[in-house]
N, C-alpha and C positions, 0 to 999 in steps of 0.2 A: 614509344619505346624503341630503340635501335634493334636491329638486327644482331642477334652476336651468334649465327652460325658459322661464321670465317674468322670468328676472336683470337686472337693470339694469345689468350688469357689462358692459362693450364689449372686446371682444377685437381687439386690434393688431396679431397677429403673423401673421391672413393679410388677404388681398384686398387691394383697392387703397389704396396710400398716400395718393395723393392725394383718394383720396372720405373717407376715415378722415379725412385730416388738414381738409378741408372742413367735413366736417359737425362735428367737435372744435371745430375752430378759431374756428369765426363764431360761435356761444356766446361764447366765452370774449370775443375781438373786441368785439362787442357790447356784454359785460357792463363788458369794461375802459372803451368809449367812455362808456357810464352815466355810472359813475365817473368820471370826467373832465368829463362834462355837469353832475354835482349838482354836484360842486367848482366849476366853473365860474359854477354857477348865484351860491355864493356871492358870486366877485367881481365878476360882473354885476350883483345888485342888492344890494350893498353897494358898488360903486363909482357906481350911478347918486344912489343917496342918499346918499353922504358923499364922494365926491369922490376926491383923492387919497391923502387922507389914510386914507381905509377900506380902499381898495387894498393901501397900504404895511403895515397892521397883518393886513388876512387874509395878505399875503404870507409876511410874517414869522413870525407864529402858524402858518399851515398848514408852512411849513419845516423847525418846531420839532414838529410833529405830526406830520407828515412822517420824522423823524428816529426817533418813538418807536416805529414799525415794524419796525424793522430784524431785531429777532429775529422777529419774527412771521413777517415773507418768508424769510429764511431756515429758519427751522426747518419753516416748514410746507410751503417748495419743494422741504425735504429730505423730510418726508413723502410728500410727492406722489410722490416717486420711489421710496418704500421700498414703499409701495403699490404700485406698477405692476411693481417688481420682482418681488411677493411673487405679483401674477396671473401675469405673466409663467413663474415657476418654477411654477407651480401649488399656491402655498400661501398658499389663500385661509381658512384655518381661523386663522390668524394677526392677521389684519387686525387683527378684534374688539378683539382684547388690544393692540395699536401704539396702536389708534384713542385707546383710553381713556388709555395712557400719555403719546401727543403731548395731548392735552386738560387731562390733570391738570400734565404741567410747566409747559407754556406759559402754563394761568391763573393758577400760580402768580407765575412773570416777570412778566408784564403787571399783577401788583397791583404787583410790587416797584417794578419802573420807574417806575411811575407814581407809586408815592409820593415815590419819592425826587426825579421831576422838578414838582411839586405844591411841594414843600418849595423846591427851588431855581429856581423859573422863573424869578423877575424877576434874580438874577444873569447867569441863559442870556439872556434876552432883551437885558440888556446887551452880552453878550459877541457876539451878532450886529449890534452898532451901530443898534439900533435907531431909528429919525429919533425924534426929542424930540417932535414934533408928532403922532407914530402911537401911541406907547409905551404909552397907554391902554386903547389898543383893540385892540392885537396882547396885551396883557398878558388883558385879558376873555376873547379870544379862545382864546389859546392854553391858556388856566384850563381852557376848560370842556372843550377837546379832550381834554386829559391824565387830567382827572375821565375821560370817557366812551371812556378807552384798552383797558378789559378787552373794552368790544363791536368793537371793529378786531381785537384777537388774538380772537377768539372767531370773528370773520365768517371771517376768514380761514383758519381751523382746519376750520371745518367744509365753506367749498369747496375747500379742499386736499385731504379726503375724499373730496371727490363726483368731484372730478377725478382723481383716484391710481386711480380705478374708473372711469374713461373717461365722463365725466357731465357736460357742462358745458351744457345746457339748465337745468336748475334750478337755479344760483346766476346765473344769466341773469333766469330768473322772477323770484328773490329780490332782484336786484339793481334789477329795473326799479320793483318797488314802493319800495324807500328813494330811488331816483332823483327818481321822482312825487311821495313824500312829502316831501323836503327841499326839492323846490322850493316847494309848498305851504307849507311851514311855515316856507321864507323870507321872502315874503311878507309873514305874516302878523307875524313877530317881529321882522324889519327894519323895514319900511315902516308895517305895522301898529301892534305897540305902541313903535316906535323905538326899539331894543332895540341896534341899529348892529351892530358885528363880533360882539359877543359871541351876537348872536340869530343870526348865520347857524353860528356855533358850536354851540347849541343845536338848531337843526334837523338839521346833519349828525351829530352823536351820536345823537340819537331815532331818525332815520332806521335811521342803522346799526347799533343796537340791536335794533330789529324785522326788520331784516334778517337778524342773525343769530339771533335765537329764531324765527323761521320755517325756517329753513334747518335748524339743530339738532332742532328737533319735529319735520320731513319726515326727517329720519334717523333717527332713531328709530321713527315710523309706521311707512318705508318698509323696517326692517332685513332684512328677510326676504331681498326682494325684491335688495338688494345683500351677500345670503349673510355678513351680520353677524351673530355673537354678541357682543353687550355688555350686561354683567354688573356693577351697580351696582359688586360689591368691585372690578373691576379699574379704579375709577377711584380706590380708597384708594388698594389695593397693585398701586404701579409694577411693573412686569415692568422691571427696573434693565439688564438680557440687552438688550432691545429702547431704554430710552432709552440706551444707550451707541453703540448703532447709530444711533439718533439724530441725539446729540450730534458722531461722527466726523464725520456728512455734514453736520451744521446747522450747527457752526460754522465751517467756512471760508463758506458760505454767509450766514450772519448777518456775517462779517465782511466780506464781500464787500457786503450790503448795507447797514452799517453805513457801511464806511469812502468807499462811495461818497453815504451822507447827508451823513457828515460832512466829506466833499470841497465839498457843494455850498453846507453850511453855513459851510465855508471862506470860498468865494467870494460867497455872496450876504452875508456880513458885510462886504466889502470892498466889492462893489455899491451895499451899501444907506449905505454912509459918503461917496457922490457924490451926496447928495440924497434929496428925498425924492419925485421926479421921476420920476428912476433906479431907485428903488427898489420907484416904482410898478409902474413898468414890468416888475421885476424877477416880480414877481407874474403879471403878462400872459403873460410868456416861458414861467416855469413851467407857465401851465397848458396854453399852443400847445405847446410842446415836448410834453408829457406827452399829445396827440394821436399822434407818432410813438412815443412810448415805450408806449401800449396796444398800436399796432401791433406793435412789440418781443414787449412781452411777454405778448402773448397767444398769439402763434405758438411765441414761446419755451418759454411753459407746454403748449401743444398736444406741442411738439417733443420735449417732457424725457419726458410719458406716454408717449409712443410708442417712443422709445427706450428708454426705462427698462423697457416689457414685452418689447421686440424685445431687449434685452443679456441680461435674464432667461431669455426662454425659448433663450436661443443664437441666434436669429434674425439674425444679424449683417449678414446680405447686404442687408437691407432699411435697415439705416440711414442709409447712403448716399444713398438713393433722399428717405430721409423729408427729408437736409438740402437735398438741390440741388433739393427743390418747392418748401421755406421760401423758398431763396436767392430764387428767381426771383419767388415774390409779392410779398416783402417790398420787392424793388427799385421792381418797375411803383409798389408803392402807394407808396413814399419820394416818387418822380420826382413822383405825382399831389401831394404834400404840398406841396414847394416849386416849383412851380408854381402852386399858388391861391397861397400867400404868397407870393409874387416879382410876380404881376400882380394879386393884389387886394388889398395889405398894407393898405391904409386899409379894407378892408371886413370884415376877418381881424379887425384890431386895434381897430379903431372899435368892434366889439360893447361890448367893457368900458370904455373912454371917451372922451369930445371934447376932451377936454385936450389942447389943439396941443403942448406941452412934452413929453408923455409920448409921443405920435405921434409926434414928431420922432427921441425914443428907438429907438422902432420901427423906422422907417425904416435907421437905421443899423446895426440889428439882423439884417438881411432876408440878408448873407452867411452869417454866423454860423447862421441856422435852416436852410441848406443841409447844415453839415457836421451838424451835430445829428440833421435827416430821414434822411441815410443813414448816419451813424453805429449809431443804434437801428436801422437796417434789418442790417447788416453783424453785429453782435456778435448777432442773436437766433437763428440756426444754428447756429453756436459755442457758446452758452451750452446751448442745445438738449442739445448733443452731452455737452457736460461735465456739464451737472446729470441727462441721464440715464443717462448710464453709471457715476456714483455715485462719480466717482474723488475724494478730497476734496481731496490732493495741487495735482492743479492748478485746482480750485476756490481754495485758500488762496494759490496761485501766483494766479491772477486777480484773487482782492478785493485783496491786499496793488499789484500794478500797477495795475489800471485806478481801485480804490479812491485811494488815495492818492499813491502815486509820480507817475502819469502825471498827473492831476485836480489836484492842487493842485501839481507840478512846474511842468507849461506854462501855468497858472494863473499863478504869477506869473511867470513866464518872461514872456510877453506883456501882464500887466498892469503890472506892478512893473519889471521889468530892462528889458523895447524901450518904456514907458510909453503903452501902449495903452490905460490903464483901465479904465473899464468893460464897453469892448467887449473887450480884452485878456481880463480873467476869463473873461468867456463863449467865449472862440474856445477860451480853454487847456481849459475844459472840455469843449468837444465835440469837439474831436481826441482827448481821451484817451478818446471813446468808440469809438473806433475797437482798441482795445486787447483785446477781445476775440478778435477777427478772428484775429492774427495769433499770439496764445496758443493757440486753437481750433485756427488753419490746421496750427499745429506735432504738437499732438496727434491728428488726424486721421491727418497720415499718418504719424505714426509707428505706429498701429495698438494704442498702449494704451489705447485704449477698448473694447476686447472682452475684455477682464477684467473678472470681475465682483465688482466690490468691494462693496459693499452688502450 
């Protein structure tokens, strides 16, 4: 039997929840703001060199890139949980063999998808109404993302790893380097060789490339130390036993963050057909929004390890404890969110441009980012609860409401039917994010979350 008193493995199921879920949690936090900062970086200095027009094309391109995700969070949110399950019961002789089977199917997807969305982009990028005047540059753009889609399901796979073993300091590290590096190499391929959308394109694949071959080599180096056995064969031969475990938990969870892409892809096609103004703007939203959706789901991803090893080892009494410490952070930091945006909107928005047309956007925006800050605050103890107790049932009840019924229902309910427009789509969107809540609230106490389906 190995040695595991130098384990990198983090154990959940005693001591404090709240120091557990701290020290988890601000990694992960952290790593998601990153992310959100290099993204950013993009339309900050591709909106100060080309205007509106760069804006509306990273928007649209990152939407469509954005969308080609969907199994990767999924599958690998389902990972994360099948991990924490397996420390939780104490079978961590297991992992090794999941690890290589989630690695080998996922990089199979991610060639497929990608081919096929390669093959069909400039019809997708119509069918998001692309403004005539961006169409170039969202099409460069979105090229080079879909080429460099195997390193997104790659990066992803391997901190779903490190996270499923309670580890989220090193894809923090890992992340901070492709953060530093994309913005460097936006610079240089934007402004530098005037390269326009398709160069901040270019940077955010490099980046995220080296991101995840560091991350992958540190697992491997470090296998010892997180009581891994991985054995070149078991990346031929699937263990079929384990991807079907998989596949029950990953796909209602892939559809769930599918159908919640392609809700938004709904609406920002309808956004983006009010201008090319609006649809600037439509980019801006995206990435403030996606500020409170780190928060979401970093705590979310913090929530599901903790639960997911407290369901496994029967620990039940603590999960309670783990969601009502979420509830309460998540709130404070929602309220701190819209609050700068309510009293500094010109200084929130002004970052990415002086375009008084697209400010103007903004401004009328500034309700709508209220229900959105506490929407992501509301559904990330709920998702918590369902993605770590493994039940796939009302995962697939979840993607199917909050994904599409609710999302594109009150979507055009308020943009289309009471003619709200553009501000309509956005409001229908962020009330369906409240739809967690009250799916979560149901299964809480109905108490079938201490079954362990996984």
């Amino acid at each position: 039997m190995q040695n595991v008193k130098h384990s990198n493995i983090t154990d959940f199921t005693h001591g404090s929840v709240s120091k557990h879920l701290f020290k988890f949690a601000m990694p992960l936090f952290l790593s998601s703001l990153l992310q959100v900062v290099y993204n950013m970086v993009d339309m900050i200095v591709v909106g100060q060199a080309m205007g509106k027009v760069g804006l509306s094309a990273v928007s649209v391109g990152g939407d469509v890139s954005n969308f080609l995700t969907f199994l990767a969070m999924g599958f690998c949110n389902a990972g994360q949980v099948i991990i924490s399950q397996y420390i939780g019961a104490g079978k961590k002789n297991k992992i090794g063999r999941f690890i290589s089977t989630m690695f080998s199917a996922l990089t199979v997807c991610a060639v497929i998808l990608g081919t096929v969305c390669l093959i069909y982009r400039e019809p997708i990028l119509h069918l998001m109404n692309t403004p005539a005047a961006a169409f170039d540059e969202a099409l460069a753009y979105s090229t080079i993302c879909i080429a460099g889609v195997v390193f997104i399901y790659g990066y992803n796979i391997v901190s779903a790893i490190l996270r499923g073993m309670g580890d989220s300091k090193h894809p923090f590290i890992f992340i901070s380097i492709a953060a530093v590096l994309n913005a460097i190499l936006d610079v240089i391929f934007v402004l530098g060789f005037d390269m326009g959308a398709g160069g901040a394109a270019l940077a955010t694949v490099i980046s995220q490339a080296i991101s995840f071959i560091s991350c992958a080599l540190f697992i491997i180096v470090k296998r010892k130390d997180f009581e891994l056995t991985l054995k070149l064969s078991d990346f031929i031969h699937i263990d079929f036993g384990m991807l079907g475990t998989l596949v029950k938990l990953g796909v209602p969870m892939a559809i769930k963050s599918a159908a919640i892409h392609f809700s938004k892809l709904f609406v920002n096609s309808w956004i983006n057909s009010y201008g090319v103004a609006i649809s600037a703007f439509a980019g801006i939203a995206n990435k403030v929004n996606s500020m409170s959706n780190l928060l979401s789901n970093s705590m979310n991803t913090a929530g599901s390890s903790m639960v997911g090893q407290n369901v496994g080892a029967g620990k039940y009494e603590r999960v309670p404890k783990i969601m009502w410490t979420l509830f309460s952070w998540v709130f404070v930091l929602a309220s701190i969110f819209t609050a700068a945006t309510f009293f500094f909107p010109m200084q929130v928005f002004g970052i990415f441009t002086k375009d008084p047309a697209v400010l103007q956007v903004a401004l009328d925006y500034l309700p709508v980012a209220a229900f959105v800050f506490f929407g992501s605050a509301a559904r990330s103890p709920m998702n918590a609860l369902i993605n770590g107790s493994g039940n796939y049932k009302v995962n697939f009840a979840t993607a199917i409401l909050d994904g599409i019924v609710m999302r594109i229902g009150l979507s055009v309910l308020f943009g289309l039917v009471l003619n709200m427009q553009h501000i309509g789509f956005w409001l229908g969107d962020a009330l369906a994010g409240f739809t967690p809540l009250w799916i979560g609230l149901a299964f809480y106490f109905s108490g079938k979350w201490k079954k362990k389906t996984v």
